[in-house]
C-alpha positions as CSV (number, residue, x, y, z in Angstrom):
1,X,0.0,0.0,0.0
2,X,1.5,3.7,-0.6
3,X,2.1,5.5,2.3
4,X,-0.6,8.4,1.3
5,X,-3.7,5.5,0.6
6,X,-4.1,2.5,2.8
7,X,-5.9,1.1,-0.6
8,X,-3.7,2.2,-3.1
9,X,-1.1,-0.5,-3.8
10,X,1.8,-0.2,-6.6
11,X,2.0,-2.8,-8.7
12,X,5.4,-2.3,-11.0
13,X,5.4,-5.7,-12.6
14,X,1.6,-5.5,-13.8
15,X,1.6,-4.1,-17.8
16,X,5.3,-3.5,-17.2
17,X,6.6,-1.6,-20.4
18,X,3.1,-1.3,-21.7
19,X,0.9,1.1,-22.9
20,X,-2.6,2.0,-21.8
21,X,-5.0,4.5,-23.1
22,X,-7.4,6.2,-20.3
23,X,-10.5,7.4,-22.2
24,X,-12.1,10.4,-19.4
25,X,-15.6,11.2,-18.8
26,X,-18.0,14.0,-19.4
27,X,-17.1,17.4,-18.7
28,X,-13.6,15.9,-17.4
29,X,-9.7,15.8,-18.6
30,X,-6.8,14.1,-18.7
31,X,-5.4,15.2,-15.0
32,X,-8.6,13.3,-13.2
33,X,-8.5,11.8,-10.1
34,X,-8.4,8.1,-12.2
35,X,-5.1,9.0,-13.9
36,X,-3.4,9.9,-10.9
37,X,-4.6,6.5,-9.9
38,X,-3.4,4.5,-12.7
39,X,0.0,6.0,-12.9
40,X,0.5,5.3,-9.2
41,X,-0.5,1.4,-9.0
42,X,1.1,1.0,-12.7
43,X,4.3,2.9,-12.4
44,X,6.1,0.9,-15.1
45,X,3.4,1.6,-17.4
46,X,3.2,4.2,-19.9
47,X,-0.1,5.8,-19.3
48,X,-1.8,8.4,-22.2
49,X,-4.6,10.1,-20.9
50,X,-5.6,12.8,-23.7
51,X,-8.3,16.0,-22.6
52,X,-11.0,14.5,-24.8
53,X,-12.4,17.4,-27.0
54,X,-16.0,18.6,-26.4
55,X,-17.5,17.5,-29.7
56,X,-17.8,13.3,-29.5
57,X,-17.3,13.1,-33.5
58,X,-13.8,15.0,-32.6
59,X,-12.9,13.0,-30.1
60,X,-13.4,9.8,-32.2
61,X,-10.7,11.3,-34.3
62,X,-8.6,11.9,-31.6
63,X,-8.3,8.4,-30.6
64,X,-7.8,7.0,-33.5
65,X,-5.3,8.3,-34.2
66,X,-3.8,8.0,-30.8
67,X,-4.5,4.1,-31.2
68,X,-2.5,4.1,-34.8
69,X,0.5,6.3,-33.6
70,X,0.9,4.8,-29.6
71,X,-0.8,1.1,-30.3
72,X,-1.7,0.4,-27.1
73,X,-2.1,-2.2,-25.1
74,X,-4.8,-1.7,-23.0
75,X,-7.7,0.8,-23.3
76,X,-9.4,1.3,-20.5
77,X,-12.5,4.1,-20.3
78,X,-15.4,5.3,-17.7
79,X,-18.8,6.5,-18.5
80,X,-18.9,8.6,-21.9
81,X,-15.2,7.5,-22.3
82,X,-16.7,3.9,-22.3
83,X,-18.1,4.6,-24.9
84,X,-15.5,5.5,-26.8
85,X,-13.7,3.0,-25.4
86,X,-16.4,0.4,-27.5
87,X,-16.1,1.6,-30.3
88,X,-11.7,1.8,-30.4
89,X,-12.3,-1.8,-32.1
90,X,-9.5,-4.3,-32.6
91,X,-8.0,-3.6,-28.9
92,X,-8.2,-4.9,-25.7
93,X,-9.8,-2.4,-23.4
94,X,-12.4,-2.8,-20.1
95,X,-15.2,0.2,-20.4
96,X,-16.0,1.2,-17.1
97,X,-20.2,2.2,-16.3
98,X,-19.9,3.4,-20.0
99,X,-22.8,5.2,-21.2
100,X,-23.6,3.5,-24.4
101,X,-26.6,5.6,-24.5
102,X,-24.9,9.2,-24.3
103,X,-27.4,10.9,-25.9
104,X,-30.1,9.7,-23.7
105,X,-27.9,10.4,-20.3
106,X,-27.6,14.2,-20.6
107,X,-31.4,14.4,-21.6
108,X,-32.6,12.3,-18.6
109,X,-29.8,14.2,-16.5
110,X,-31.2,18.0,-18.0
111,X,-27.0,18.4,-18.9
112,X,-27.6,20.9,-20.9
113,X,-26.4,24.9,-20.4
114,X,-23.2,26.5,-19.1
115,X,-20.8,23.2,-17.6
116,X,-18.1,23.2,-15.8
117,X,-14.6,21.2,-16.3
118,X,-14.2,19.1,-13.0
119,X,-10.5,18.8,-13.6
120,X,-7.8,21.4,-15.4
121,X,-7.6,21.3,-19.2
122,X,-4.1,21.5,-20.9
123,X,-5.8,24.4,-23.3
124,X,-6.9,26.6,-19.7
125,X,-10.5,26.4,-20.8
126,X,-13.0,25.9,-17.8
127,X,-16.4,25.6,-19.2
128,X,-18.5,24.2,-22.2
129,X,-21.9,24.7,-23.3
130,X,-24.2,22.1,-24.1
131,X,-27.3,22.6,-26.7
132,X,-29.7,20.3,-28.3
133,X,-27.3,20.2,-31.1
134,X,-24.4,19.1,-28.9
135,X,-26.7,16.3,-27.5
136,X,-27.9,15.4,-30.5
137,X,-23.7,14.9,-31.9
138,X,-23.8,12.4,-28.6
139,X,-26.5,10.4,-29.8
140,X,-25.6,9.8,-33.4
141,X,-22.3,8.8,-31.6
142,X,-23.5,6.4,-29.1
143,X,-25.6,5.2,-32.0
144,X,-22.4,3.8,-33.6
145,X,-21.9,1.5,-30.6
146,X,-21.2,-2.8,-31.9
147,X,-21.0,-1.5,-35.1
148,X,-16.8,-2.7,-36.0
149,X,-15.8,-2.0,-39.3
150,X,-16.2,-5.1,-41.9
151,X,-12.3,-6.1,-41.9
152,X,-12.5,-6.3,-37.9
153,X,-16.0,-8.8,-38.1
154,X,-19.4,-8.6,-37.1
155,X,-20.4,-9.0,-33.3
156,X,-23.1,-11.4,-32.5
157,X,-26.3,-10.6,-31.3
158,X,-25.9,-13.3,-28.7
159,X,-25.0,-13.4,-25.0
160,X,-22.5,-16.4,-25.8
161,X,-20.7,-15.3,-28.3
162,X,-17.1,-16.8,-28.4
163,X,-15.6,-15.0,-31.4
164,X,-12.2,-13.8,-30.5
165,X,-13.5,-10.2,-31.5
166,X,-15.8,-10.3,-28.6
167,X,-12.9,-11.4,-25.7
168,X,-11.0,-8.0,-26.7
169,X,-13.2,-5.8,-24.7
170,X,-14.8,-6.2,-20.9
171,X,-17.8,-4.3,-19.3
172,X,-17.4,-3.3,-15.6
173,X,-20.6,-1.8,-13.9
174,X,-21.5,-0.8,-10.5
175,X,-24.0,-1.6,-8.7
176,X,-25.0,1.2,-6.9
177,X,-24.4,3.3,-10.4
178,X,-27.5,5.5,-10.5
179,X,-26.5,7.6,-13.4
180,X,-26.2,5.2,-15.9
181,X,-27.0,1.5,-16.7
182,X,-26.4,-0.1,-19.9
183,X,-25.2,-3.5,-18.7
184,X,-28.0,-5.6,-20.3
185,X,-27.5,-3.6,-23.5
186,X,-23.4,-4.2,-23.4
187,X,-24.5,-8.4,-22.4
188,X,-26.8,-8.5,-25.1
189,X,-23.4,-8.3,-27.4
190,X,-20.2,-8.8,-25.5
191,X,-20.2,-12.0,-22.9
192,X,-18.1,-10.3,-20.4
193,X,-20.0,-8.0,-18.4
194,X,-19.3,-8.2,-15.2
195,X,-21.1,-6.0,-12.4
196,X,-18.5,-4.5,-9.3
197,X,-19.8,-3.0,-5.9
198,X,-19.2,0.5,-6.4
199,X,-21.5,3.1,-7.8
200,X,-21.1,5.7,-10.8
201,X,-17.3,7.5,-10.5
202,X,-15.2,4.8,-9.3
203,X,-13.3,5.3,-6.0
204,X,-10.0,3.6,-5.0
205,X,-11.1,0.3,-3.1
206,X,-13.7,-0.3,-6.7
207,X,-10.4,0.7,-8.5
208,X,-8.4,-2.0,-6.9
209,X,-11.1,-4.8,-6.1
210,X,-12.7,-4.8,-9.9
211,X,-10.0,-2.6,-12.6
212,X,-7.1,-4.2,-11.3
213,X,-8.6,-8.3,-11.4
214,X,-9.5,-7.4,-15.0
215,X,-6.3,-5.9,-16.0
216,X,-4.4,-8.7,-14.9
217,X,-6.5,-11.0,-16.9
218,X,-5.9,-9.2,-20.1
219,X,-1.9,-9.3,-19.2
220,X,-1.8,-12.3,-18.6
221,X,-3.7,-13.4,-21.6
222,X,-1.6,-11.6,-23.7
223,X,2.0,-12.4,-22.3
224,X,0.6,-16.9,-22.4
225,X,1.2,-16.6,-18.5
226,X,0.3,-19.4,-16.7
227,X,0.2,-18.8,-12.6
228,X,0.1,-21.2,-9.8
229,X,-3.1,-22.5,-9.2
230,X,-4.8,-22.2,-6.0
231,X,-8.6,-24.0,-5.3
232,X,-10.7,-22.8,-2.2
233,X,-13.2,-25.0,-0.8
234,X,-15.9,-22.5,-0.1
235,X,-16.4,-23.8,3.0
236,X,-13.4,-22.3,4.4
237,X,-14.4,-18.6,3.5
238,X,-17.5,-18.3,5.6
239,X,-17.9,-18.9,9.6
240,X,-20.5,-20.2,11.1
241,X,-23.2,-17.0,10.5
242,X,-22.1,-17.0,7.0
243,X,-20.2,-13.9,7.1
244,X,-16.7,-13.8,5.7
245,X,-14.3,-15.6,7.9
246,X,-11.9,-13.1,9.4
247,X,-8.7,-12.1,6.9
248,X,-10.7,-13.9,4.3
249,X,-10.6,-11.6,1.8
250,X,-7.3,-10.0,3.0
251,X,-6.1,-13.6,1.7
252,X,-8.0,-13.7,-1.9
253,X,-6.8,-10.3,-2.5
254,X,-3.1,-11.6,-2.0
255,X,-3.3,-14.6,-3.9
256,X,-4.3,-13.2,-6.9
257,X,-1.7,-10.9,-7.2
258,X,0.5,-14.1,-7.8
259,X,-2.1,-17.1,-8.9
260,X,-5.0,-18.3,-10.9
261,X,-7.9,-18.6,-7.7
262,X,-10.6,-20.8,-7.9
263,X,-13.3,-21.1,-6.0
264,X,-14.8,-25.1,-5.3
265,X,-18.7,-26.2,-3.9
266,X,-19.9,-29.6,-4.3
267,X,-22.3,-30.0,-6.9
268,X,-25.3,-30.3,-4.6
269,X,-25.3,-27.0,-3.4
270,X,-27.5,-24.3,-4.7
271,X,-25.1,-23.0,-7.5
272,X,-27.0,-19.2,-6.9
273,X,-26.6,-19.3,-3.2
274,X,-23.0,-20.0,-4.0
275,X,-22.5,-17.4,-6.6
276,X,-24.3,-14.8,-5.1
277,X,-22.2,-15.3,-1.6
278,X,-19.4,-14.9,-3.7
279,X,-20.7,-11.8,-5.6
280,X,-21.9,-10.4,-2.5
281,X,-17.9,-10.8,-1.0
282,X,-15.1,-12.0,-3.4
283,X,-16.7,-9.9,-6.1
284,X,-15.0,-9.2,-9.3
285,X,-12.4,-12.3,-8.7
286,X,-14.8,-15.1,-8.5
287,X,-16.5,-14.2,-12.2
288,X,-16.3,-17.1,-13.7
289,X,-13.9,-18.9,-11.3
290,X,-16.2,-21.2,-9.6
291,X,-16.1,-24.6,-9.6
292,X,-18.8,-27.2,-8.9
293,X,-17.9,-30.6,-8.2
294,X,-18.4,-33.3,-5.9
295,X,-15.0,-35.0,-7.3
296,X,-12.4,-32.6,-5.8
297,X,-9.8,-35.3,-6.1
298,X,-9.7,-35.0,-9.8
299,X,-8.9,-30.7,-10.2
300,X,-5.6,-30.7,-11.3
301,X,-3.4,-27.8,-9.9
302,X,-1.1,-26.6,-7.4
303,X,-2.8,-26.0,-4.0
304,X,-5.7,-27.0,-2.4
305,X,-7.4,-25.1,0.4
306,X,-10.1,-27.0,2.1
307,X,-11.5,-28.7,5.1
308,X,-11.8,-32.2,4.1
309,X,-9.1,-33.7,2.4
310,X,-9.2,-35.3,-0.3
311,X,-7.6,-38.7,-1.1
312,X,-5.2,-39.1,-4.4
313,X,-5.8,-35.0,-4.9
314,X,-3.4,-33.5,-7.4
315,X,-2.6,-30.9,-5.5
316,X,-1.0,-30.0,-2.3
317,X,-3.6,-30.1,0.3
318,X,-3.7,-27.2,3.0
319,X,-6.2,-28.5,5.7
320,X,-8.1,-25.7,6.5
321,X,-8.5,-25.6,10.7
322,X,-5.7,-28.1,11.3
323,X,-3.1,-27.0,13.5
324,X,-1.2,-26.0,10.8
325,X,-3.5,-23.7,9.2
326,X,-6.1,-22.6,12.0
327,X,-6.9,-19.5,10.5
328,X,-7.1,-17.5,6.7
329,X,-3.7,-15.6,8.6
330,X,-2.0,-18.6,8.7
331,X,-2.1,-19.3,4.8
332,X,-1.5,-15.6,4.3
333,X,2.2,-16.2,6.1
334,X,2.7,-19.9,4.0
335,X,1.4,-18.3,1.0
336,X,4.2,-14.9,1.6
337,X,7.2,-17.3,2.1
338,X,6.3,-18.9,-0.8
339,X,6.5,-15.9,-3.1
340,X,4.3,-17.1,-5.7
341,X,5.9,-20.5,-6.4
């Protein structure tokens, strides 16, 4: 954690020598609070963050060429800059609450008249004004949305589509977001839409507990890593009220920094019980890293946490509330001496 942010942590080896694009949002620049962020937990990343002009058709023009000078690696944008963000085709980028309905916002949100800049512009200029005409400019934009040019392939119309197009970009959106809501619209067309705890303008534990999980996905994908794997008998993450067992999540958070986590429940549990528990406190990290099974013996990986062993596992076997390991702080010292191996 830095010294100034008990949340904040630096992460130098994450997107290490990469490039990532930071698409703002309405009325804000390039110097937001969200840059500051990504340039402190990514210090060994190159991070662009243009001041996004006023007029959306100008913006497109912006960051396209941005994307064909700088190539980056990652682009990553929040609420009208997720929009943007969808429609920078052919990279992989996460579009955070993006308003994929722009148009629509600032009419339901009366954003129209004098505005004001929430952060300093490079060009000095403090405010904007918005007419029907401007809003208008947003909605033939937003109106653009899954709409990739021929050479880059159509998207499906379905919820499960598996073309490789589709895996280039991500959807995060918070649940307590009352300004905007397009997740059923981005599912509709992209399968990985994934809803955080956090609500419109991301803060720095939503940063850290839903951006971060994400970007590591997409950097490992694209550097073939292949981490440790660690299962988790869900048994071992609640006590006895069903509330998260004490340093629980303290423990998640640290082991995916360093391996691939999966979460195990027998078959005959209620999978939605099971996936909303974890929704409701693993969050971003259990999407679509749960696994039900009533033959734990037969996952193949590197560590198993649970409270039963299992005989002939194939995987080292961490017995949950043995002597050993009485408590999640326990495998949060084993887990720090090993260093990742």
């Amino acid at each position: 954690m830095t010294p100034e942010n008990p949340y904040v942590k630096q992460f130098p080896d994450l997107l290490q020598g990469k490039t990532l694009l930071y698409c703002h949002g309405f009325a804000s620049s390039g110097q937001s609070g969200t840059v500051a962020r990504l340039r402190t937990v990514f210090p060994n990343t190159r991070i662009l963050a243009p001041d996004l002009p006023v007029h959306p058709a100008e913006a497109m023009t912006l960051l396209r060429t941005l994307c064909r000078q700088e190539q980056p690696d990652v682009i990553l944008g929040t609420s009208m800059g997720g929009m943007y963000c969808e429609q920078l085709y052919g990279y992989d980028r996460i579009c955070v609450n993006p308003a994929l309905e722009m148009g629509e916002t600032m009419r339901q949100h009366g954003m129209t008249g004098t505005q004001q800049f929430q952060n300093p512009r490079q060009d000095g200029i403090q405010e904007f004004y918005v007419d029907k005409q401007l809003i208008k400019e947003y909605k033939e934009q937003s109106e653009q949305r899954f709409t990739p040019p021929a050479s880059e392939g159509a998207i499906s119309t379905s919820s499960e589509s598996t073309s490789p197009f589709s895996k280039q970009v991500w959807g995060l959106f918070g649940d307590h977001d009352t300004t905007v809501d397009t997740y059923d619209l981005f599912r509709a067309h992209y399968p990985q839409a994934i809803r955080f705890h956090g609500e419109h303008r991301m803060d720095d534990r939503s940063f850290m507990h839903s951006v971060v999980p994400v970007l590591r996905w997409i950097d490992d994908a694209q550097e073939h890593r292949q981490r440790p794997i660690v299962y988790i008998g869900v048994e071992t993450l609640a006590d006895a009220y069903q509330h998260p067992a004490p340093s629980m999540q303290k423990a998640v958070r640290l082991l995916i920094e360093r391996y691939q986590v999966y979460f195990v429940a027998d078959d005959s549990r209620p999978h939605a019980d099971v996936q909303q528990w974890l929704y409701d406190h693993v969050n971003v990290p259990a999407w679509h890293h749960v696994v039900f099974t009533e033959r734990r013996d037969l996952l193949y990986g590197d560590y198993l946490i649970a409270k039963v062993q299992e005989a002939d596992a194939m995987a080292t076997f961490l017995h949950f509330g043995s002597d050993q390991f009485k408590s999640w702080d326990d495998l949060i010292d084993y887990f720090l001496l090993l260093g990742g191996q």
